[in-house]
Structures are given as structure tokens and as C-alpha cells.
C-alpha positions as CSV (number, residue, x, y, z in Angstrom):
1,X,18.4,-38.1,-55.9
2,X,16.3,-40.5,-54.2
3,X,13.4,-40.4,-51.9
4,X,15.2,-41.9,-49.3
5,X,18.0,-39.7,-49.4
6,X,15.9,-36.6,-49.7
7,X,14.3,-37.6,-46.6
8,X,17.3,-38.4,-44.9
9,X,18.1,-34.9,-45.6
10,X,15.3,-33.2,-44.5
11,X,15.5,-35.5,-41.5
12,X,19.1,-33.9,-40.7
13,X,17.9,-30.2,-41.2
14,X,14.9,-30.7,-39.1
15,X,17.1,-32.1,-35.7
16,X,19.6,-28.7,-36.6
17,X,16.3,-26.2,-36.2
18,X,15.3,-28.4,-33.5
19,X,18.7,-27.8,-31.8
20,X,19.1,-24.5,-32.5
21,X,15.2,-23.8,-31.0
22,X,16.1,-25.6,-28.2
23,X,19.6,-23.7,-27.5
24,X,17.5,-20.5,-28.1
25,X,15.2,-21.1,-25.8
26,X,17.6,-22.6,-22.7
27,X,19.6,-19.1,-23.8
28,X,16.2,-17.5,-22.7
29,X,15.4,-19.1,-19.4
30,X,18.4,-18.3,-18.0
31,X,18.8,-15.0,-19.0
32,X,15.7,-14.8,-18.1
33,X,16.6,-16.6,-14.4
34,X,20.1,-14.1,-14.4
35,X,17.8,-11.1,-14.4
36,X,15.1,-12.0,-11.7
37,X,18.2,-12.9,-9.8
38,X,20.3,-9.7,-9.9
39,X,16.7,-7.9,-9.6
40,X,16.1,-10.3,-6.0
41,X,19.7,-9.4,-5.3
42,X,19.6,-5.8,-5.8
43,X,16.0,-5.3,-4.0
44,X,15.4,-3.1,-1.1
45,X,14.9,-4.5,1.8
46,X,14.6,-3.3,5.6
47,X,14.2,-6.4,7.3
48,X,17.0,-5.6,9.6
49,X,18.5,-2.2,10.8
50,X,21.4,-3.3,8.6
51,X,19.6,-3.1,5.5
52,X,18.0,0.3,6.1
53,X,19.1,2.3,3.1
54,X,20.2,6.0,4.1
55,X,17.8,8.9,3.9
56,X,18.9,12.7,2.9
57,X,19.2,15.3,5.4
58,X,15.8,16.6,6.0
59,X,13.9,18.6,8.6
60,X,13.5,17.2,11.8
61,X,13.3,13.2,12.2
62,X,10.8,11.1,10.1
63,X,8.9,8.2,11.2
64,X,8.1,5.5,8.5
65,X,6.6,1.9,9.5
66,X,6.3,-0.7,7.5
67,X,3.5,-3.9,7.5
68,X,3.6,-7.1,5.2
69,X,6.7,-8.9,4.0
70,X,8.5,-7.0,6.7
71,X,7.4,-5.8,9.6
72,X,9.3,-2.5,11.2
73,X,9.7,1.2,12.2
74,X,12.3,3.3,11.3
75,X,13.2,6.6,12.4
76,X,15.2,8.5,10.8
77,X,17.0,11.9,12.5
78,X,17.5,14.9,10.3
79,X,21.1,14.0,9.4
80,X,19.6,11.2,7.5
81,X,20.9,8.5,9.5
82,X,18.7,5.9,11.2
83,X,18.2,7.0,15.0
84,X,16.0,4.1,16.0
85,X,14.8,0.6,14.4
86,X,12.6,-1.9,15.5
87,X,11.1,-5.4,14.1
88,X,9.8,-6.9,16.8
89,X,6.3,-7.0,15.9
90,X,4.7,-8.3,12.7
91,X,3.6,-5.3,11.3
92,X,3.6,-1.3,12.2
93,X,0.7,0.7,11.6
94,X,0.2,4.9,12.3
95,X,2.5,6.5,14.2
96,X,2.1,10.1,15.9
97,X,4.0,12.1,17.5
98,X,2.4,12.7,21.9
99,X,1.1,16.1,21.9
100,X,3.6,18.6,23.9
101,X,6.5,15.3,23.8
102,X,7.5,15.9,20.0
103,X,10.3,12.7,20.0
104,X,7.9,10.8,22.3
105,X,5.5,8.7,19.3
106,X,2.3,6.5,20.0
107,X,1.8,3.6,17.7
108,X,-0.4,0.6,15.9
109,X,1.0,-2.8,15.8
110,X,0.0,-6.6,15.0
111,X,1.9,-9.1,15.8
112,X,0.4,-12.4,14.4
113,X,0.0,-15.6,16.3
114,X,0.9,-18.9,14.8
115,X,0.4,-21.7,17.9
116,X,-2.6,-22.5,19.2
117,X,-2.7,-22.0,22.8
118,X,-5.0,-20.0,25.9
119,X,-4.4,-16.6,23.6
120,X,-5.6,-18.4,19.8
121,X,-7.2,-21.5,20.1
122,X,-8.1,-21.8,15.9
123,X,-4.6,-20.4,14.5
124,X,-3.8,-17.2,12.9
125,X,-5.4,-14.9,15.0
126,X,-3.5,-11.2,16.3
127,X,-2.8,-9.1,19.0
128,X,-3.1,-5.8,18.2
129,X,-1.4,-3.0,20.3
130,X,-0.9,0.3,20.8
131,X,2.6,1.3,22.0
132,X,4.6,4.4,23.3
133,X,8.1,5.1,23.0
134,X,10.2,8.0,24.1
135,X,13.3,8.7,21.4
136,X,14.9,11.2,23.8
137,X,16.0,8.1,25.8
138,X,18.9,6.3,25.7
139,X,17.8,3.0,24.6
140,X,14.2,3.6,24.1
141,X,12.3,0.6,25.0
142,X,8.7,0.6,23.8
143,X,5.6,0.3,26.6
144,X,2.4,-1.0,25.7
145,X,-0.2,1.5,26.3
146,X,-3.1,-0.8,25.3
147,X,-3.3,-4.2,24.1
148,X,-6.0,-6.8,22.9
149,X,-6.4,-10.2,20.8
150,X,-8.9,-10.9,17.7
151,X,-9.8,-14.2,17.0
152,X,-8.6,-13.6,13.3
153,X,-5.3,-12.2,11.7
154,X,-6.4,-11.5,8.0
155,X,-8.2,-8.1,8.6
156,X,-7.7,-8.5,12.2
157,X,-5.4,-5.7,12.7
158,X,-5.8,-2.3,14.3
159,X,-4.1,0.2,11.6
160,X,-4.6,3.1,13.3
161,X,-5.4,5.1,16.5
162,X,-5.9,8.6,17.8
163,X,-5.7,10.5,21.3
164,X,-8.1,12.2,22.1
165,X,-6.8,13.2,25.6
166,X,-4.4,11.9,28.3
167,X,-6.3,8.7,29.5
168,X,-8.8,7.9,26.4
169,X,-7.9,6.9,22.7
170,X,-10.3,6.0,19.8
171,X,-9.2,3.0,17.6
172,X,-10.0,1.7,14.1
173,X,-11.3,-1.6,14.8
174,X,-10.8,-3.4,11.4
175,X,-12.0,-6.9,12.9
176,X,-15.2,-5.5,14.2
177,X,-15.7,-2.5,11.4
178,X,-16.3,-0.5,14.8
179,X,-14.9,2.4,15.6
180,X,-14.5,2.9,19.8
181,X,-12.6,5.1,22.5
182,X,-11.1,3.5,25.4
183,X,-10.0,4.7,28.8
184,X,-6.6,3.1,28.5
185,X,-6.4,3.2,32.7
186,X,-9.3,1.5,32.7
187,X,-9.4,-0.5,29.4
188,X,-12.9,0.2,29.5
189,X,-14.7,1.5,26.4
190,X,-17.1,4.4,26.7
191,X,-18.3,5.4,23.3
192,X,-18.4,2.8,20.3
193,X,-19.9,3.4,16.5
194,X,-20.7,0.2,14.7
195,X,-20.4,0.3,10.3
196,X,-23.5,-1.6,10.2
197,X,-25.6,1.0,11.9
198,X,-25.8,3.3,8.9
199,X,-24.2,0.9,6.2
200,X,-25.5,-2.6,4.7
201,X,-23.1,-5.5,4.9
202,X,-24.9,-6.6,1.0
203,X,-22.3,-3.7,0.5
204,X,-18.3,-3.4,1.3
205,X,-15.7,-6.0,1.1
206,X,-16.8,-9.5,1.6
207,X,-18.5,-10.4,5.0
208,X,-17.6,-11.1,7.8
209,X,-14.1,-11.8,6.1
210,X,-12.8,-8.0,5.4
211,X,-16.4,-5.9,5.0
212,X,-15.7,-2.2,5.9
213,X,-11.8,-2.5,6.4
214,X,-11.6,0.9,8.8
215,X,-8.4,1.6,8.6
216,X,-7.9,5.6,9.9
217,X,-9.6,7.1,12.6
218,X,-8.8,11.0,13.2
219,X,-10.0,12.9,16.2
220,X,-10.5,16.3,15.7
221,X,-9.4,19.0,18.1
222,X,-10.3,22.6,16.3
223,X,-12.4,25.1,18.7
224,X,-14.8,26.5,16.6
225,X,-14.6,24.6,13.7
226,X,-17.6,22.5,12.5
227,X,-16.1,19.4,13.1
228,X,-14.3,20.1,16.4
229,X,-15.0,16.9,19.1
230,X,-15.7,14.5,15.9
231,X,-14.0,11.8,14.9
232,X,-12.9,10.9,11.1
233,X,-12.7,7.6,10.1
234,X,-12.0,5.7,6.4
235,X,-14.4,3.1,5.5
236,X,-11.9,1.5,2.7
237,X,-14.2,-0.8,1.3
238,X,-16.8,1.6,0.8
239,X,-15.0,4.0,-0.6
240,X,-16.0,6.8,1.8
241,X,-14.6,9.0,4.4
242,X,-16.9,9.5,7.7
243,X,-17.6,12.0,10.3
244,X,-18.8,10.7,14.1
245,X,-20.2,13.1,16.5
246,X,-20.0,10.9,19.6
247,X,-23.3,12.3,20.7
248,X,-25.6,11.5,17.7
249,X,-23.3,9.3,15.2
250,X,-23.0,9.6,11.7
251,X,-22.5,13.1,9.9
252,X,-24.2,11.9,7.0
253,X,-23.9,15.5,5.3
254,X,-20.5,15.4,5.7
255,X,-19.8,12.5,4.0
256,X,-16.7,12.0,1.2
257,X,-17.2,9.6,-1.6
258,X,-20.0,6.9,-2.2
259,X,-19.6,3.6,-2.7
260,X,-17.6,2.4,-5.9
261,X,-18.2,6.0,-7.2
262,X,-13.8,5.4,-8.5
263,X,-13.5,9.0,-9.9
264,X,-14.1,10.6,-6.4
265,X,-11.6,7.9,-4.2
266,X,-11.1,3.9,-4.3
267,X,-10.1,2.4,-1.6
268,X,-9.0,5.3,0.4
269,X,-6.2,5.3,3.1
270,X,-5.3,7.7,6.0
271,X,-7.5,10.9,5.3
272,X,-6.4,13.9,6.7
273,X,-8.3,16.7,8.4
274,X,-7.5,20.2,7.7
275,X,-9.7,23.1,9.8
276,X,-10.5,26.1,9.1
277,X,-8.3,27.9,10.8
278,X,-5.5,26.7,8.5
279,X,-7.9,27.1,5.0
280,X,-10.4,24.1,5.9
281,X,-12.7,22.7,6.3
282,X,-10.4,20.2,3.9
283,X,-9.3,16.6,3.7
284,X,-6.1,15.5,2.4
285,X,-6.9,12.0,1.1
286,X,-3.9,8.9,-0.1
287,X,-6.5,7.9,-2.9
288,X,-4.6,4.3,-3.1
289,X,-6.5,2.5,-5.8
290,X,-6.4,5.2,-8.3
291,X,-2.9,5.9,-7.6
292,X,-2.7,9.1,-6.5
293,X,-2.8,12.0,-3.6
294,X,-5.7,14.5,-3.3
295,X,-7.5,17.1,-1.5
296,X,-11.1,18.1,-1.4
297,X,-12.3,21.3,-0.2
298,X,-15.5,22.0,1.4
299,X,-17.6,24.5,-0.3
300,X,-21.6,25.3,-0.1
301,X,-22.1,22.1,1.9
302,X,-20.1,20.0,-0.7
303,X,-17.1,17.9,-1.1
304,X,-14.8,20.0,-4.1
305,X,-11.4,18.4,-5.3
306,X,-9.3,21.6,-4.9
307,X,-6.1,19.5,-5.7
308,X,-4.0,16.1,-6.8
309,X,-0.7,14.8,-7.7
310,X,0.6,11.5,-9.3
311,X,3.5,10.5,-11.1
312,X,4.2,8.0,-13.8
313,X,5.8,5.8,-10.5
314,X,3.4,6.2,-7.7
315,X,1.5,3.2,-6.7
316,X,-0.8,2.1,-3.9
317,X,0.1,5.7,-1.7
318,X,-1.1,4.4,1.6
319,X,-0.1,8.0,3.7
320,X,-0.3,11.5,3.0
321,X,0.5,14.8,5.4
322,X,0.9,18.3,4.8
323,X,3.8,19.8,6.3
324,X,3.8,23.4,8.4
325,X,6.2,24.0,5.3
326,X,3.8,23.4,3.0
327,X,5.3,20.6,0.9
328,X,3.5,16.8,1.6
329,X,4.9,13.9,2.5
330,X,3.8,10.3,1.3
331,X,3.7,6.8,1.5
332,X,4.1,5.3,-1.8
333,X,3.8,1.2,-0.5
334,X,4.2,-0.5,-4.2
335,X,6.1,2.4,-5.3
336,X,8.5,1.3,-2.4
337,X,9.3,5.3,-1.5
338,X,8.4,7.7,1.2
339,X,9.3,11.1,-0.6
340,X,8.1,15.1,-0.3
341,X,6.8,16.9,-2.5
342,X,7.3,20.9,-2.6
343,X,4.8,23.1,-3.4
344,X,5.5,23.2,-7.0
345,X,5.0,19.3,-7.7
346,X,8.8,18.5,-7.3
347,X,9.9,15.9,-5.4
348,X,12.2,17.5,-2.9
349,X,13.4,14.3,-0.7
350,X,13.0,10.4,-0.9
351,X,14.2,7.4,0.7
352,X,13.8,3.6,-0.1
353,X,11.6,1.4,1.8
354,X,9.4,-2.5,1.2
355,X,6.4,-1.4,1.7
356,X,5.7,1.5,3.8
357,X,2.6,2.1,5.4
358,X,3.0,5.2,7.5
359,X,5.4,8.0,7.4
360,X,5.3,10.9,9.7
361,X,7.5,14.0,10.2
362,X,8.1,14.7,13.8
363,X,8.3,17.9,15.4
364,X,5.8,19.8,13.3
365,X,2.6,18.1,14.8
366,X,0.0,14.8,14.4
367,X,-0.3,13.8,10.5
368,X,-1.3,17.3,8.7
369,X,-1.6,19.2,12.0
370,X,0.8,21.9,11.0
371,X,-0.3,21.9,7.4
372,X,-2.5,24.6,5.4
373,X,-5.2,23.3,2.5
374,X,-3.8,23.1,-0.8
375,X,-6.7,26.1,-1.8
376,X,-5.3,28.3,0.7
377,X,-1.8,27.3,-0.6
378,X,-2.8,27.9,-3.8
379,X,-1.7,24.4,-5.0
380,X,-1.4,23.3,-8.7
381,X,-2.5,19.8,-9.7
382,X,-0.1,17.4,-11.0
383,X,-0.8,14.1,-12.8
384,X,1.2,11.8,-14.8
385,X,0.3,12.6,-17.9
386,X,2.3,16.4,-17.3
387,X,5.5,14.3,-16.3
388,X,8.2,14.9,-19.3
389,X,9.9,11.6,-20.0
390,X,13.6,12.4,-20.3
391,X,14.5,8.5,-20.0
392,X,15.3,5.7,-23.0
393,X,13.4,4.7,-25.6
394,X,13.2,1.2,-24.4
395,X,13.5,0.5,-20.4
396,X,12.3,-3.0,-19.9
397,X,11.7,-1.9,-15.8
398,X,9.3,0.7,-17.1
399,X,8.1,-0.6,-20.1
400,X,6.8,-3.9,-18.2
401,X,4.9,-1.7,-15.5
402,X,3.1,0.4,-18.5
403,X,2.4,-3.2,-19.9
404,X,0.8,-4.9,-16.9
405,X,-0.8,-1.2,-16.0
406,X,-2.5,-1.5,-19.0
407,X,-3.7,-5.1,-19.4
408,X,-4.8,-5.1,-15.6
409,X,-6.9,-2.8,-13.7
410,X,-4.7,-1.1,-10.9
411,X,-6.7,-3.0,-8.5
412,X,-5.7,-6.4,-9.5
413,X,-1.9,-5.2,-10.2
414,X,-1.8,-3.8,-6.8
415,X,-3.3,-7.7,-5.5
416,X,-0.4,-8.8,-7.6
417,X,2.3,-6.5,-6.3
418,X,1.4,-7.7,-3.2
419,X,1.5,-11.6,-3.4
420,X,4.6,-11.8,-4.9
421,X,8.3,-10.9,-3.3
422,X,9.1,-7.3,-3.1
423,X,11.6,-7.2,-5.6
424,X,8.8,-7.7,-8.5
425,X,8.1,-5.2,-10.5
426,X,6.8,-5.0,-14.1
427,X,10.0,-5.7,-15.7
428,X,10.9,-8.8,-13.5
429,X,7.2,-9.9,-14.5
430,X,7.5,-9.3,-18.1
431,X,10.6,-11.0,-18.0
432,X,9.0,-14.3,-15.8
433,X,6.3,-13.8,-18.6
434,X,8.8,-14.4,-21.5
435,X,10.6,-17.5,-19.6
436,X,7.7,-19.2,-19.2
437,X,5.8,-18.5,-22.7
438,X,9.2,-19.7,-24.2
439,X,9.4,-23.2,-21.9
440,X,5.6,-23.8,-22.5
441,X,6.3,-23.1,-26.3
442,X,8.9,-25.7,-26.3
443,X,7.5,-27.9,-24.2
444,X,4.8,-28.0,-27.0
445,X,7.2,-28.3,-29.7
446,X,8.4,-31.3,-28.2
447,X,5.3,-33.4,-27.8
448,X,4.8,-32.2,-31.5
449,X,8.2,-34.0,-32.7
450,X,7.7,-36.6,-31.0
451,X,4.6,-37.3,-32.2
452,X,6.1,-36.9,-36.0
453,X,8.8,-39.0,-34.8
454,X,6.5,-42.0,-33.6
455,X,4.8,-41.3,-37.5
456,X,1.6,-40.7,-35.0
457,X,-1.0,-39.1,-36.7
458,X,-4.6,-38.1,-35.9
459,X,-7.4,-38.6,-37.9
460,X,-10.9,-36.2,-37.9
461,X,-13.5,-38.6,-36.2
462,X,-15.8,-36.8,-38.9
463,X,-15.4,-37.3,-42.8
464,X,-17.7,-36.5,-45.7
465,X,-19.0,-39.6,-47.3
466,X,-19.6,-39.7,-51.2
467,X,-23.0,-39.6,-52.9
């Protein structure tokens, strides 16, 4: 056989395996684009009342709000359907229950401003507001209790606020890292703690961009406890959960956590107080970063975890109350889930949701107001790691989030979770992964036969001359 045929042969075969690699890898891409669109398809979503998946029955109604992609609040009665929806602002913060009005709720919202005008001359800036609406009514119609605008929308919002009596109300004051009490007849504020009083701004998030990021403030209202006539508040970017005395500031004895000190909390949302009169002094903590729930005891003067759950789902909990009952509800944002958890460790009831924020169970009190410490419970801890996996050997869903778990601290998969749409997950991103590895691939193999085509071949600039 000749050379020339011989090459003309191995010509042929080479343009079949270059077929075949191509057909394998358009085969990818769009099983690959078929998946991420059933998975965009098949996402929850609440941005309208339509969408609103169906809870189960459950004890009284249950508040959840939402803020990000969509912004809403949802209230669900105890027959599981939805008894009021709203979307009218950008995003929904804390929500509680008016003390003595159990169906009448108080809450945070942002609504961002796009159009420069008298209210936001430099675009985005936010109005952040504190509303009050009364379910009992026949169409509830929200009222603005108080109301102000921030120069800046990204950590411009208020994400939470707390009563303290009928005219005054102390707000978390992300845009300022200040925490302050207003007379809302008035709209004049009597008492104000700065963050950069008793912490240095070298610390924290970045400043002034998102430095403390306060995002919970709880007054507490406890005759003859310690803490009774203070005010909580979460410092997230410090890690570290504060008490205020209004007369001579920080608690500093008091204190929960230490900055970047991971094992105790990261980035912390919505601490809970617990008095003693229900097993306290305690704080029941959504210990977001680490992905997880927890409690810490106070005993001899010190901060003691006394309990903690996590399953192999939860992820970025942003909420956590203990129920008169004493199960505990959460937030799970990137876990997409509000669900309760009984006493045991199961959970008990869940419902679907984008990316909650809050979730509160009406008509047993403010937050954990009704609930007992997990010590005087007598609580078991539950992690993860004592889940028994009773699902397949190979779930791509599941398998992907274990994946990207693993090769990214949760930190940076929670930044990711929250860039992207909703409806990714690990397995849509290990799928997006494969799709594009294969086109780059390709596109690689491509320039390479093209370059054997044009007989283009590439010399070392750098030989080895003889003796």
C-alpha cells in the first residue's frame, strides 16, 4: 500500500473521530441546556400570589417575607392556604406580631429607587419603612408607621425593627451601623448607639460600603431579668451579638462571639432572646455562614452552646424562633424552605419559598417570646453528619451541592447562590460546569485541527547547538 493511500486513510478516520467528538459533544450541550431548562421551569417561585406553593395545616397563621430576587410577604392561615400576599415593595424584612393585636403585624421594608429625582439625586439609593397591617380586616391595606430615605441601596436597608412601647421603636440602621429609637409621633430620635463607638472600622465588612451590617435589633421586656430595658442587636460582620443598656451603652460582658472566631457564629442573623423566666438567660442564634441553628446558654458569666441542628440541606438559615410548643421554626434562604422542627430533631412542617428572610408564627408572641431554652427543654443536638441517607447512590442534585460544598468555602457558595437565578443549585451548576468544559474542550480541538490541517507547525525558539 502506498504512502499516499495510507494517508488518505488515516485522513478519512481522523474526520470520523472528529465527527463523532463533535456529535458527542453538541449531544452534551443540550442535554446539558434541556436540564437547566426543566430545572428554571420547575423552580419555586413566589413572585406573584399565583405562584405561592401551598403550605400544610399548621398552628395558627405564619408570616414569611421574602428580600432579593423577589420581593414579598406571605401569610399563610392555619389551613395552609395563603390569607394575605403582598409585592409591593422591593424587599420584606422582620415581621412581628403588635403586642395584645395577635393578626395585627409590624414590618421592615426597602423599596429601592432607580430615577434620579428630589428623593435620590445619585441612583440607587432606598426608602426604608416600617409598616403595620391589620389581617382581621377585610382587605388589609398596609399604613406606614415610619418612613425614611438613605442615600445608598446596597446595605441601605433597615432589616429589622422592635417596639419597645406604643409611640417609640428601635431600628437596625444597616446604612449608618447605628442602632436608634424613634418617637414615631414625633419622628424624632431619642436615644442612638453608634458601632464605631466600641468597635474599629480596620475591622468588619468593608467601609463605609457594608462595615457592621446590623441587621437584628431585639428589645427586651423581662422584669427582673438581667437584661430587662436592653436592647440586642447582631453586628453580622463582626461576628458578634450585642447588649445596649440605653443608659451606659455597650454590655461588653455580655457579649456573644468575637470577631472571625467561625466555630462560635459567622455571620450571624436574627438572634433571639430567651429570659430567665422561661430557662434564660439564652440566645437562640440562625448561625448563617456555618449553616446551622444554635443556642447558647448563659452560665458563670459565660456564653455555653447548650444546643444546634443542621441537616445535610440547610443553607444560609437567616431566622430562627422557638415556639410556646417547643419545636423551632426557620428560615432556610438558600435552602429555599421555612420548616419546624420538633423537639426530637424531626422536621414536623415545611413549605417552599425563593429566598425567605423572615418567618414568624402568629398568635404565640414576638420571634421566641413564647419559647423555653433548649437547656430547659432538654434539647438534643443535631448535625448532619447523624442524618441517615436513605436516597440513591448517585443523585446529580445532591451530588453537585456536596461537590461545590466541598471545593468552596460556604461563604463564597452562599455569594454564589446568591448571584445567580434561584433555580441554581449544585446540580444545575455541575451540569453548566460539564457544558461548558465540553464546548471549551472542543473549541480547543478545533483550533488544534485546523492548525494540522493548514500543516502549521511550531518550532522551539530554543535548540541545542552541536559541539
Amino acid at each position: 500500500m502506498s504512502g499516499r493511500v495510507r494517508a488518505a486513510l488515516a485522513d478519512g478516520r481522523s474526520r470520523v473521530t472528529r465527527t463523532r467528538l463533535r456529535f458527542a459533544v453538541v449531544i452534551v450541550v443540550v442535554l446539558s441546556g434541556a436540564f437547566l431548562a426543566v430545572s428554571a421551569s420547575e423552580s419555586i417561585s413566589t413572585a406573584t400570589e399565583a405562584d405561592v406553593p401551598r403550605a400544610p395545616e399548621a398552628q395558627n397563621h405564619t408570616v414569611v417575607t421574602e428580600s432579593g430576587r423577589a420581593g414579598t410577604i406571605t401569610v399563610y392561615g392555619p389551613g395552609g392556604d395563603v390569607a394575605y400576599y403582598n409585592n409591593s415593595r422591593t424587599k420584606y424584612f422582620d415581621a412581628d406580631p403588635v403586642e395584645g393585636e395577635p393578626m395585627t403585624i409590624e414590618y421592615a421594608a426597602t423599596d429601592t429607587i432607580h430615577s434620579a429625582g428630589p428623593t435620590c439625586s445619585d441612583p440607587p439609593c432606598a426608602l426604608n419603612v416600617i409598616e403595620r397591617i391589620d389581617l382581621t380586616e377585610d382587605d388589609p391595606q398596609p399604613a406606614v408607621v415610619y418612613e425614611r430615605y438613605d442615600y445608598k441601596e446596597t446595605a441601605g436597608e433597615w432589616h429589622d425593627s422592635t417596639r419597645i412601647n406604643e409611640t417609640h421603636v428601635a431600628i437596625a440602621d444597616i446604612v449608618a451601623d447605628q442602632v436608634f429609637v424613634v418617637d414615631t409621633e414625633t419622628e424624632i430620635v431619642e436615644w442612638l448607639w453608634d458601632a464605631q463607638t466600641e468597635f474599629p472600622v480596620e475591622g468588619g465588612g468593608p467601609y463605609p460600603v457594608d462595615w457592621a451590617h446590623i441587621n437584628d435589633v431585639e428589645y427586651v421586656d423581662a422584669p427582673g431579668d438581667p437584661n430587662d430595658g436592653r436592647i440586642v442587636a447582631s453586628l453580622r460582620n463582626q461576628d458578634q451579638v450585642v447588649f445596649l443598656d440605653p443608659g451606659t451603652g455597650l454590655v461588653d460582658e455580655w457579649t456573644l462571639g468575637s470577631e472571625d472566631d467561625h466555630d462560635v457564629q459567622f455571620e450571624q442573623h436574627n438572634p433571639d432572646y430567651i429570659p430567665e423566666s422561661r430557662g434564660g438567660p439564652a440566645l437562640l442564634v440562625a448561625d448563617s455562614e456555618n449553616g446551622r441553628v444554635q443556642e447558647f446558654q448563659r452560665e458563670d458569666g459565660e456564653w455555653v452552646r447548650s444546643w444546634q441542628w443542621a441537616d445535610d440541606r440547610i443553607q444560609w438559615p437567616r431566622d430562627a424562633d422557638r415556639l410556646p410548643n417547643g419545636n423551632t421554626l426557620i428560615a432556610d434562604s438558600h435552602g429555599q424552605r421555612v420548616f419546624e422542627v420538633d423537639r426530637s430533631g424531626e422536621i414536623v412542617w415545611s413549605v417552599p419559598s425563593t429566598l425567605p428572610y423572615e418567618a414568624e408564627r402568629l398568635e404565640t408572641g414576638a420571634e421566641s417570646a413564647g419559647g423555653t431554652s433548649a437547656a430547659e427543654l432538654g434539647l438534643e443536638s443535631r448535625t448532619a453528619a447523624d442524618e441517615t441517607d436513605d436516597g440513591p447512590l448517585i443523585d446529580p442534585l445532591g451530588l453537585g451541592d456536596r461537590v461545590l460544598q466541598w471545593l468552596l468555602p460556604h461563604r463564597f457558595y452562599n455569594g454564589l447562590l446568591f448571584a445567580t437565578p434561584a433555580w441554581m443549585g449544585g446540580g444545575e451548576f455541575a451540569v453548566l460546569g460539564v457544558a461548558v468544559l465540553s464546548t471549551l474542550a472542543w473549541a480547543g480541538l478545533e483550533i488544534r485541527w485546523r492548525l494540522h490541517d493548514a500543516d502549521v507547525r511550531f518550532r522551539s525558539p530554543i535548540y541545542r547547538g552541536g559541539d
